[in-house]
C-alpha positions in Angstrom: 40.1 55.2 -40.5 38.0 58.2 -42.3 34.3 57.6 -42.4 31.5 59.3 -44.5 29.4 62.0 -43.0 26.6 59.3 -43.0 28.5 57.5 -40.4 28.5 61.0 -38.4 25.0 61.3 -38.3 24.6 58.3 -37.1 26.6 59.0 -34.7 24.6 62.1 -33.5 21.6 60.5 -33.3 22.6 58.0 -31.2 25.1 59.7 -28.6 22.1 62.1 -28.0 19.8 59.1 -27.5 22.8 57.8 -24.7 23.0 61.7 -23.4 19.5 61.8 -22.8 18.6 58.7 -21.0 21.3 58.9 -18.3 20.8 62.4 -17.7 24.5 63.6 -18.6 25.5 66.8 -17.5 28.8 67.3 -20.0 32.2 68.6 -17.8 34.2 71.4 -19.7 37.0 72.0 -18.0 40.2 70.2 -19.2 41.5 67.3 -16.5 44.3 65.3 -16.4 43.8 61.6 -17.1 42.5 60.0 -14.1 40.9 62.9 -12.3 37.4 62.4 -13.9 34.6 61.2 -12.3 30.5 60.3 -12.6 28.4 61.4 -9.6 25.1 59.4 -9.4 21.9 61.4 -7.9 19.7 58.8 -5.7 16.3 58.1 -6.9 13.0 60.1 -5.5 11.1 57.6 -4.1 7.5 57.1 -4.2 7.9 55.7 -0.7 9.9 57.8 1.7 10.9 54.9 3.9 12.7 53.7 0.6 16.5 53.7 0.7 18.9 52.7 -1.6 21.6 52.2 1.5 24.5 49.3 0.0 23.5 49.5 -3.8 26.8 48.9 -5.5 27.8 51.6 -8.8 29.9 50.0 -10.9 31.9 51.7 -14.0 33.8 49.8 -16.5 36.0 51.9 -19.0 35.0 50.6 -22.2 36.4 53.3 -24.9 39.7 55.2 -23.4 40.2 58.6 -24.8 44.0 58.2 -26.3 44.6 61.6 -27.1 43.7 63.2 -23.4 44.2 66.9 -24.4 42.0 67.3 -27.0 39.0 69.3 -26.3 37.2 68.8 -30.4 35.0 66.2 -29.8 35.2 65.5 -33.6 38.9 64.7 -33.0 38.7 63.0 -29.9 40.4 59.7 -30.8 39.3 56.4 -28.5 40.5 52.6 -28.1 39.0 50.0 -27.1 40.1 48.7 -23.8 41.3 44.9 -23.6 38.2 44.0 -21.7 36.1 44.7 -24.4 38.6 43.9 -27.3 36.6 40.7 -28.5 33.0 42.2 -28.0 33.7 44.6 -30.9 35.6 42.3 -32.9 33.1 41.8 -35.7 34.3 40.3 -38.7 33.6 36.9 -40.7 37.0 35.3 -39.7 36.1 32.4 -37.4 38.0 31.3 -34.4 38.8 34.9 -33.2 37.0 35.8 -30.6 34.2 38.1 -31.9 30.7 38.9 -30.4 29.3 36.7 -32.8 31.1 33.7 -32.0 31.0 34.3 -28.1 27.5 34.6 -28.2 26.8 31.5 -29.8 26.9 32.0 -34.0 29.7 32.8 -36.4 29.0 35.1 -38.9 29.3 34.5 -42.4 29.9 37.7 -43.9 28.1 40.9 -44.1 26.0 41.9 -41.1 25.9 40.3 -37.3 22.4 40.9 -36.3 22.1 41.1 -32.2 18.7 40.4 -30.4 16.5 41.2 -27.6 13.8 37.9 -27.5 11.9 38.4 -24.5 15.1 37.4 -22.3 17.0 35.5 -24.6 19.9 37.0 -26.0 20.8 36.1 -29.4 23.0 36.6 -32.5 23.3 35.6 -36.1 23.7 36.8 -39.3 19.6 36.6 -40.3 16.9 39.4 -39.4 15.0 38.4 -36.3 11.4 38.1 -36.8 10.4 39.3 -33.6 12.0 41.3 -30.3 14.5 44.2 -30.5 17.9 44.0 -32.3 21.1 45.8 -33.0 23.1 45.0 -36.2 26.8 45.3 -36.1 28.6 45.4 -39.5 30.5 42.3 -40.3 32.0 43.5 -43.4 35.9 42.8 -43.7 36.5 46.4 -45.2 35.5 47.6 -42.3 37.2 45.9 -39.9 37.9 48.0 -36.7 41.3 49.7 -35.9 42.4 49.6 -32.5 42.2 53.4 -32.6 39.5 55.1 -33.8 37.1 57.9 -33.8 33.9 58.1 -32.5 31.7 57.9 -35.4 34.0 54.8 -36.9 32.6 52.9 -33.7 28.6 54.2 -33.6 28.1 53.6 -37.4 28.0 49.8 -36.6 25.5 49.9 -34.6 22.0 50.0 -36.0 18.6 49.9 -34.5 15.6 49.4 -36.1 15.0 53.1 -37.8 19.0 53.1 -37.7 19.2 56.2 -34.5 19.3 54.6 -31.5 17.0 55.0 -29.2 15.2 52.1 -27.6 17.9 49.9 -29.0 20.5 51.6 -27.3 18.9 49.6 -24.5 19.4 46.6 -26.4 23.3 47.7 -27.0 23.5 48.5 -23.1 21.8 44.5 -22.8 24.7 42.8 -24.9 27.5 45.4 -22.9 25.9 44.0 -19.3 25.4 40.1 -20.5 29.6 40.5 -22.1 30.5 41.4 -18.5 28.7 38.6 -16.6 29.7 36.3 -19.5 33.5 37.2 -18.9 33.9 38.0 -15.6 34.9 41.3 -16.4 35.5 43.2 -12.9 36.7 46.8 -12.1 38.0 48.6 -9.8 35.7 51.7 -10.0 33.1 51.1 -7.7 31.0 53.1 -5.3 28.4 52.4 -1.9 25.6 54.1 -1.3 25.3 54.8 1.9 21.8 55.0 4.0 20.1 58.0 3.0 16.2 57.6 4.2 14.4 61.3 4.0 17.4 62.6 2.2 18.5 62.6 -1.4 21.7 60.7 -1.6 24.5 60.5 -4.0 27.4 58.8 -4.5 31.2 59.6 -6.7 33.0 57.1 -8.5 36.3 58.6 -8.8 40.0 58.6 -10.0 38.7 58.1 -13.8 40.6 58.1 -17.1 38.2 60.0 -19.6 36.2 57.9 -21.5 32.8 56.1 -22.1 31.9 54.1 -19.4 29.5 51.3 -18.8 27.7 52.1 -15.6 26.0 48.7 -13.6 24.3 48.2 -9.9 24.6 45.2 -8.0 22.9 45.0 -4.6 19.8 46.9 -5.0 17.8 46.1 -2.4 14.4 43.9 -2.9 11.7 45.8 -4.9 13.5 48.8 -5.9 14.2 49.3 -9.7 16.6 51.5 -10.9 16.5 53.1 -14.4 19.7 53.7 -15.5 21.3 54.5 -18.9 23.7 53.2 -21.0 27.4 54.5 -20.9 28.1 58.1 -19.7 31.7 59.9 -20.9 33.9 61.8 -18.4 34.7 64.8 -20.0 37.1 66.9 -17.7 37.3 68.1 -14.0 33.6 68.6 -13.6 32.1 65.4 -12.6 29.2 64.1 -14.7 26.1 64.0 -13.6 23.8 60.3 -13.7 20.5 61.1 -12.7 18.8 58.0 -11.7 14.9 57.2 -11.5 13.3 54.5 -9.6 9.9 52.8 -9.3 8.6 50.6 -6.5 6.5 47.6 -7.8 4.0 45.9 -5.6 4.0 42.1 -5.8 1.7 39.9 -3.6 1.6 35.7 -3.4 -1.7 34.7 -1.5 -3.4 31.3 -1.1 -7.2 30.1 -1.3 -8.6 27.0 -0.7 -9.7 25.7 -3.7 -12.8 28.0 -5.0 -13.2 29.8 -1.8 -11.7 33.2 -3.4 -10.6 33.9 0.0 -7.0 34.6 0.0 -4.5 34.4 2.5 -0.7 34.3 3.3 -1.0 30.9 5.3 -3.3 28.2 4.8 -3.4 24.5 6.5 -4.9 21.7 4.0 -4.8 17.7 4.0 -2.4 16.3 1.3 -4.3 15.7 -1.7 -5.8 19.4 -1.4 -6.0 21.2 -4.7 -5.1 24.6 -3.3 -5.4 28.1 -5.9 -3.0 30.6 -5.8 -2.3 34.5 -6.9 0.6 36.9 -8.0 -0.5 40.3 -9.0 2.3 43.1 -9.6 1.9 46.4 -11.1 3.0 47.1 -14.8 6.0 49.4 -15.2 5.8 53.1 -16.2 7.4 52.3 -19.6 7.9 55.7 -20.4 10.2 56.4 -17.5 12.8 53.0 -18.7 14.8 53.5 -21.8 14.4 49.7 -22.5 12.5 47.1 -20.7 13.7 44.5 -21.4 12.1 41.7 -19.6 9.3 41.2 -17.3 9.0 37.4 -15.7 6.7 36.0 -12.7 8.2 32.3 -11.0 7.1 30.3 -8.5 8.7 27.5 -7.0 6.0 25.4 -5.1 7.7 22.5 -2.4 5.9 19.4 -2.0 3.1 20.8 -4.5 2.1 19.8 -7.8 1.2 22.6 -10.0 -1.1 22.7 -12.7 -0.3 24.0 -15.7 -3.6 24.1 -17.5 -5.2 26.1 -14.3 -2.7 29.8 -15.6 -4.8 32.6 -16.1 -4.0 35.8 -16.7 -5.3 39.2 -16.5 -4.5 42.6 -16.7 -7.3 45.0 -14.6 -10.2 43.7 -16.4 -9.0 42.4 -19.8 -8.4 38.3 -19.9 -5.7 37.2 -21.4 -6.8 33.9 -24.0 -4.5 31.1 -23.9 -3.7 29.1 -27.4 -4.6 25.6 -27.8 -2.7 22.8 -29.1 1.0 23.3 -29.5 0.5 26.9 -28.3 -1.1 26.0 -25.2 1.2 27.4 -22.9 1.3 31.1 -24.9 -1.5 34.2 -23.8 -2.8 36.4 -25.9 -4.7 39.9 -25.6 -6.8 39.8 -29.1 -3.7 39.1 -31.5 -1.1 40.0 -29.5 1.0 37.8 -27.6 1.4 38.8 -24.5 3.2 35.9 -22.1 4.3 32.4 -22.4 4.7 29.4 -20.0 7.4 27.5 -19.0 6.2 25.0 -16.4 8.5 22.4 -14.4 7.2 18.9 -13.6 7.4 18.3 -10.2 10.8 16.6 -9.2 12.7 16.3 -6.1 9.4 17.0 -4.3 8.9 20.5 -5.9 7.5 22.0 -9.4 7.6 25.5 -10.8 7.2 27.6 -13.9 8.2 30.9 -15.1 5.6 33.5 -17.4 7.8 35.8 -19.2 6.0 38.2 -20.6 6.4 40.5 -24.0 7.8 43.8 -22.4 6.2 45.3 -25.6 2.9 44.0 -25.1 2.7 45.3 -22.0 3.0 48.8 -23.0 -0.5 49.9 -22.8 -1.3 48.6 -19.5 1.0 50.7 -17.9 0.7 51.6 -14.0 -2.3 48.5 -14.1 -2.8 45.5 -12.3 -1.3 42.2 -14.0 -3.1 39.4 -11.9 -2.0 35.5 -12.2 -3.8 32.4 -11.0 -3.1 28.8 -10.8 -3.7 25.9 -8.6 -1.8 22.9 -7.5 -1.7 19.9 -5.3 -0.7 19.3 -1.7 1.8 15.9 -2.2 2.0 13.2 0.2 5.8 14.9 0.2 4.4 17.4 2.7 6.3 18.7 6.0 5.3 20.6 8.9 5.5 24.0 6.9 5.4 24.1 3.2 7.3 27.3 2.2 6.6 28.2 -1.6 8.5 31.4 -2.9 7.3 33.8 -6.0 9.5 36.0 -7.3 8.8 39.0 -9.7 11.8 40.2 -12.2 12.1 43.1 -14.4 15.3 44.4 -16.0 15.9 47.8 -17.6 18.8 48.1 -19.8 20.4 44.5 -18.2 19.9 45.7 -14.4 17.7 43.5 -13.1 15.4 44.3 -10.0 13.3 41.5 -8.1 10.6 41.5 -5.7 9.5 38.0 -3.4 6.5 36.9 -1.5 5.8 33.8 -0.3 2.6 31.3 1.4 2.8 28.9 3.7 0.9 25.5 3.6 0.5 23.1 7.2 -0.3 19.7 7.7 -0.6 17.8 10.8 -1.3 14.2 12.3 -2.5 12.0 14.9 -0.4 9.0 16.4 -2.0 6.1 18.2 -0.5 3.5 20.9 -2.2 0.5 21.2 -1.8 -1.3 25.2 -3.1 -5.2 25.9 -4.6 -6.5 28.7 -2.0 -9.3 28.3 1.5 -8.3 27.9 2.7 -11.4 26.0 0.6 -10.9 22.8 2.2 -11.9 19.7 3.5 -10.1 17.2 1.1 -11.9 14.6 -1.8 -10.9 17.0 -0.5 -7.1 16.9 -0.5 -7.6 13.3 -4.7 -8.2 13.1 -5.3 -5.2 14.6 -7.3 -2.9 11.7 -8.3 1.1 12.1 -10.1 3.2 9.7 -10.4 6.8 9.5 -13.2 9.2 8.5 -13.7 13.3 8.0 -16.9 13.8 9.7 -18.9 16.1 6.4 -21.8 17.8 7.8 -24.0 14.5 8.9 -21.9 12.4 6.5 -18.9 10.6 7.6 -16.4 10.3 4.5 -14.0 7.4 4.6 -10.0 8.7 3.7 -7.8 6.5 1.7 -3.8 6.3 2.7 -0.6 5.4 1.3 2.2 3.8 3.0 2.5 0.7 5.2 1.7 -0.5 8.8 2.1 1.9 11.2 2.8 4.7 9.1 0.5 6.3 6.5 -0.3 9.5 4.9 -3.7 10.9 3.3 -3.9 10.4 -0.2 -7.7 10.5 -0.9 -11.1 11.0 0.4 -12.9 9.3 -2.5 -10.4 6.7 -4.3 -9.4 3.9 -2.8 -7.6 2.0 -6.1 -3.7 1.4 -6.8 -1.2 1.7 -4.2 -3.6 3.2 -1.3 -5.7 1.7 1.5 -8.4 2.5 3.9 -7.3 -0.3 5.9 -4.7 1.1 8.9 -2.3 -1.3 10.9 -0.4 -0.6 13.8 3.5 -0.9 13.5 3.9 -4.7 15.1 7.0 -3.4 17.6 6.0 -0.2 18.4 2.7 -0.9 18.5 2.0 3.0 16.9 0.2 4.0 14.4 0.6 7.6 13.0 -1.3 8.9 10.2 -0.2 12.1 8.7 -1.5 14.5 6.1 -4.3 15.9 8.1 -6.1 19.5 8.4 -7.0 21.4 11.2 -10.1 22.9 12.1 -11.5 19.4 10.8 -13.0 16.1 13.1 -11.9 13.0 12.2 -13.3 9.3 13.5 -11.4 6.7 14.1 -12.8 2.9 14.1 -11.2 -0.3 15.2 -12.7 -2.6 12.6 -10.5 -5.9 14.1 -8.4 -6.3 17.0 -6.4 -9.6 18.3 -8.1 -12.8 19.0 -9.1 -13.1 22.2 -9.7 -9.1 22.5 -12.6 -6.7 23.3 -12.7 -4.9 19.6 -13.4 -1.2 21.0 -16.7 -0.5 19.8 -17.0 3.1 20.8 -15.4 5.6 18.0 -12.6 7.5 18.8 -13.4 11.6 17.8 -10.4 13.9 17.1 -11.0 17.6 16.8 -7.1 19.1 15.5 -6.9 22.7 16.5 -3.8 25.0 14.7 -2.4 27.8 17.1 -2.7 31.2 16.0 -0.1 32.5 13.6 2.6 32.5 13.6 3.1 29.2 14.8 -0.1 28.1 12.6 2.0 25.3 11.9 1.3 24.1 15.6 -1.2 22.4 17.0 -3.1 24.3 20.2 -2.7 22.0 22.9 -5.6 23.3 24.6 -8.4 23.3 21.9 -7.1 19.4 20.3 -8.6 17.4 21.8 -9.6 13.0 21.4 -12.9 11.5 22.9 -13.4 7.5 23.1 -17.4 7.9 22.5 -18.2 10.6 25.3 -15.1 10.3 27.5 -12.1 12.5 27.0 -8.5 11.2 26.6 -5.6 12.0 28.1 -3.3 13.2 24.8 0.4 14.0 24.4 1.7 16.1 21.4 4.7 15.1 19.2 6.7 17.2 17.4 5.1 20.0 18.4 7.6 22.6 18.5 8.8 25.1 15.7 12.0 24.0 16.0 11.6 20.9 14.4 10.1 22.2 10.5 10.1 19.2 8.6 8.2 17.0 11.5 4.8 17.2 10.9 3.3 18.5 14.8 0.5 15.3 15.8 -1.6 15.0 18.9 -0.7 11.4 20.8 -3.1 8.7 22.6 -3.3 5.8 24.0 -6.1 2.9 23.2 -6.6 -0.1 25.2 -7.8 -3.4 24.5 -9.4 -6.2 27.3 -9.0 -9.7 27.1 -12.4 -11.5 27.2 -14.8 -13.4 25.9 -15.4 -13.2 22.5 -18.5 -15.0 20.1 -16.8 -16.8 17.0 -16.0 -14.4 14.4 -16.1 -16.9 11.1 -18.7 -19.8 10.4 -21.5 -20.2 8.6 -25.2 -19.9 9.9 -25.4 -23.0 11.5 -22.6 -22.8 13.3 -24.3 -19.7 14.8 -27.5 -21.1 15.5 -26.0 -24.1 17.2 -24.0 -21.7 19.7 -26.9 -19.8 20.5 -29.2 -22.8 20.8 -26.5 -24.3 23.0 -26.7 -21.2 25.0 -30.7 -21.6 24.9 -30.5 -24.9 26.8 -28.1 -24.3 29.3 -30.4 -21.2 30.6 -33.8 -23.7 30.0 -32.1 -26.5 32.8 -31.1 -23.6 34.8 -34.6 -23.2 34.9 -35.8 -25.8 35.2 -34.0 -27.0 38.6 -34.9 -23.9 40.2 -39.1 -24.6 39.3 -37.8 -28.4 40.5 -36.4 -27.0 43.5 -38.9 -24.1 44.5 -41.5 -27.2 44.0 -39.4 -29.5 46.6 -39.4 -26.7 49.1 -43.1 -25.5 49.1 -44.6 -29.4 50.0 
């Protein structure tokens, strides 16, 4: 199909814009079909201990040079391979297939506009008001032959000044999302083997000439690769991909709310607001061809996050969030420069995602982008509390990913009441009544639980409304009460505020001092420094679950109280029922008296 010498400029511009991003070294000598090959140069990277050992090249053969022994690139004649058969089937006919219609709109007639959104991919057959986009021609004259020329294929695609460049990237995006879409697989693949304090490279072989899209799978954690888009085989002399890498620090740490001291571990009482930061370094954007997008996640178990408690920052410049509808977007001055997507919290987790405006972030290159946020400690809380960040940035549709993580701990007490008299009652069990306080400097601070008897978990320190209770009951068969939800480094008191009729209520309170183990088995308790005091006299104490084998049982120090049957004043009546007992009392010790005057009297005449 002849095109104009329009179309061939187009072409020009763009093939060098391809050429120069991957680094192409051109073969000249003449090869038979299936003796070409692409040799890809390991990174340089900024950390020598870096290795790119088990990253997986890929190459799928996209445009097939038909006529093999031409050596005129302006007569080189390519199809499109089967794979890739519906990807460039633009047209307006529906039901067949084309990019538009795989992708999610069906074109109406003239042009199919493709779009870059952040990290949405889109098409339609209106302009995009914002992100970077690719038009294909959806014109019915110019429906594409299966074989063609080079320029007959590039003069569809259109970037924003109509030559390429960034929106090659933006091409190279739709090419990688067709494959994952489709399941496209090939059978031109290469390994890199491990190369640390050398400069590796690795051959993909036994290729027809062609363009080629070129992918990595299995780069390991924090290494980005910068790739191009497609590279052509040309001959015998294998071309060259010359890749570029950049290692991008990204840190999770955990503060106790307003202390601005940040750690990797942190133990808290459920109900804890806790604060949290990710920072990561912004990408040399000069060194990517396209990137494309730029997220920070965090998944937070057994936490409630906050949404209204984001803010970002970039070295020193705040980010300003929007109000109303907008709340969840940031803005530096007019631009926008992230939004929000937060996730309620659900099967005993909640997260959110900030994807950023890889555009925005293009004069804060090499700096510092710093996230914080806070959330809530649940009463959903296990021994360790794992929450996992992850960092994601994606060049041209390869996507690289970098994790950190924090660790919150929680821990508990658990309490076994003994009788004098064995055959108390079940009901009697039942009136048995502890309460629990966090000793506060000279203050002792009554905590609030929910749950029911014998088994409770901190809620509270200051409300004691709706479904929670100060009031703690032992279980009636066990005779146990554990009480979970509880920080180290912290003293608690506990006070028996009723016991079983007929019982000594212990009127000594009972001190607990929890003391964590060192990391890392913070999530332990330290069997030596825990300790439980009836009023001065220590305890002898057990621990339960108090082994790292067992994660999701919270680690508690165990005890034993004991109650004595014995005489006991009345513990209900009115005033004068009191003053009648004690009268009473009064006049059996006066004729006590008395008979020992009368008697001493009797003895002395």
């Amino acid at each position: 199909m002849k095109k104009s010498n329009r179309f061939l400029s187009r072409l020009t511009g763009t093939l060098a814009a391809l050429t120069l991003v991957v680094g192409l070294v051109p073969a000249t000598v003449l090869a038979a079909d299936g003796s070409a090959s692409i040799t890809i140069t390991e990174p340089a990277w900024s950390d020598s201990s870096k290795d790119w050992a088990g990253t997986e090249a890929n190459a799928y053969l996209v445009l097939d040079q038909v006529n093999d022994t031409e050596t005129d690139p302006a007569k080189k004649l390519y199809s499109v391979t089967n794979d890739f058969n519906a990807f460039f089937n633009i047209d307006t006919d529906d039901n067949n297939s084309s990019i538009d219609e795989i992708f999610g709109t069906v074109g109406t007639g003239g042009t199919v506009y493709l779009w870059l959104d952040g990290n949405d991919l889109s098409a339609g057959t209106t302009q995009p008001a914002s992100g970077e986009y690719i038009t294909f021609s959806g014109d019915n004259t110019k429906a594409l032959d299966k074989t063609y020329g080079e320029a007959d294929l590039v003069s569809r695609i259109v970037g924003d000044n109509g030559e390429g460049g960034s929106n090659a990237g933006v091409f190279y995006s739709w090419i990688e999302k067709y494959i994952e879409a489709n399941n496209i697989t090939t059978p031109h693949t290469a390994t890199a083997g491990t190369s640390v304090g050398t400069h590796g490279s690795v051959t993909i072989t036994n290729l027809k000439e062609g363009y080629y899209a070129i992918d990595f799978k299995s780069v390991p954690s924090g290494l980005s690769l910068k790739q191009g888009v497609m590279i052509a085989t040309t001959g015998d002399i294998s071309a060259q991909m010359n890749l570029k890498a950049e290692d991008l620090p990204f840190e999770k740490k955990i503060s106790e709310k307003d202390a601005d001291q940040w750690l990797d571990e942190l133990t808290a009482e459920t109900g804890d607001v806790l604060d949290y930061r990710l920072t990561a370094k912004v990408p040399t954007l000069t060194d990517y061809d396209n990137l494309t997008e730029f997220t920070m996640s965090d998944t937070l178990e057994k936490q409630e996050f906050d949404s209204a408690s984001v803010q970002i920052a970039i070295d020193n410049t705040v980010a300003t969030r929007g109000t109303g509808t907008n709340e969840n977007t940031f803005y530096i001055g007019q631009t926008l420069l992230a939004k929000l997507n937060p996730v309620s919290y659900a099967d005993e987790k909640s997260s959110f995602t900030l994807i950023f405006e890889p555009s925005a972030l293009e004069a804060y290159e090499g700096k510092t982008v710093t996230v914080t946020y806070s959330a809530r400690l649940t009463t959903d809380a296990v021994k360790v509390n794992v929450n996992d960040a992850e960092l994601v940035w994606s060049n041209n549709g390869s996507d690289s990913s970098l994790t950190d993580s924090t660790e919150v701990y929680t821990y508990g007490i658990e309490l076994t009441k003994t009788f004098s008299d064995a055959t108390v009652s079940a009901d009697e069990i039942g009136e048995v009544t502890f309460q629990l306080y966090r000793v506060n400097g000279q203050n002792e601070e009554l905590l609030y639980f929910t749950g029911s008897a014998g088994s409770y978990i901190l809620v509270s320190d200051s409300n004691g409304t709706g479904n929670v209770t100060a009031e703690l009951k032992l279980n009636t068969t066990s005779r146990k009460l554990t009480v979970v939800g509880l920080d180290d480094d912290e003293t608690y008191i506990l006070k028996e505020t009723d016991t079983a009729d007929g019982y000594n209520l212990i009127d000594e309170n009972v001190t607990i001092d929890l003391e964590a183990q060192l990391d890392p088995n913070a999530m332990l308790l330290d069997e030596g420094k825990t300790s439980v005091k009836l009023g001065n006299t220590s305890l002898n104490v057990g621990f339960v679950n108090n082994e790292s084998s067992t994660d999701m049982a919270i680690a508690s120090v165990a005890f034993e109280l004991y109650n004595q049957k014995g005489f006991s004043l009345p513990k209900t009546g009115d005033a004068g029922t009191w003053a009648l007992t004690v009268n009473g009392i009064l006049l059996i010790a006066s004729g006590v008296v008395l008979v020992v005057v009368s008697r001493r009297k009797k003895s002395s005449k």
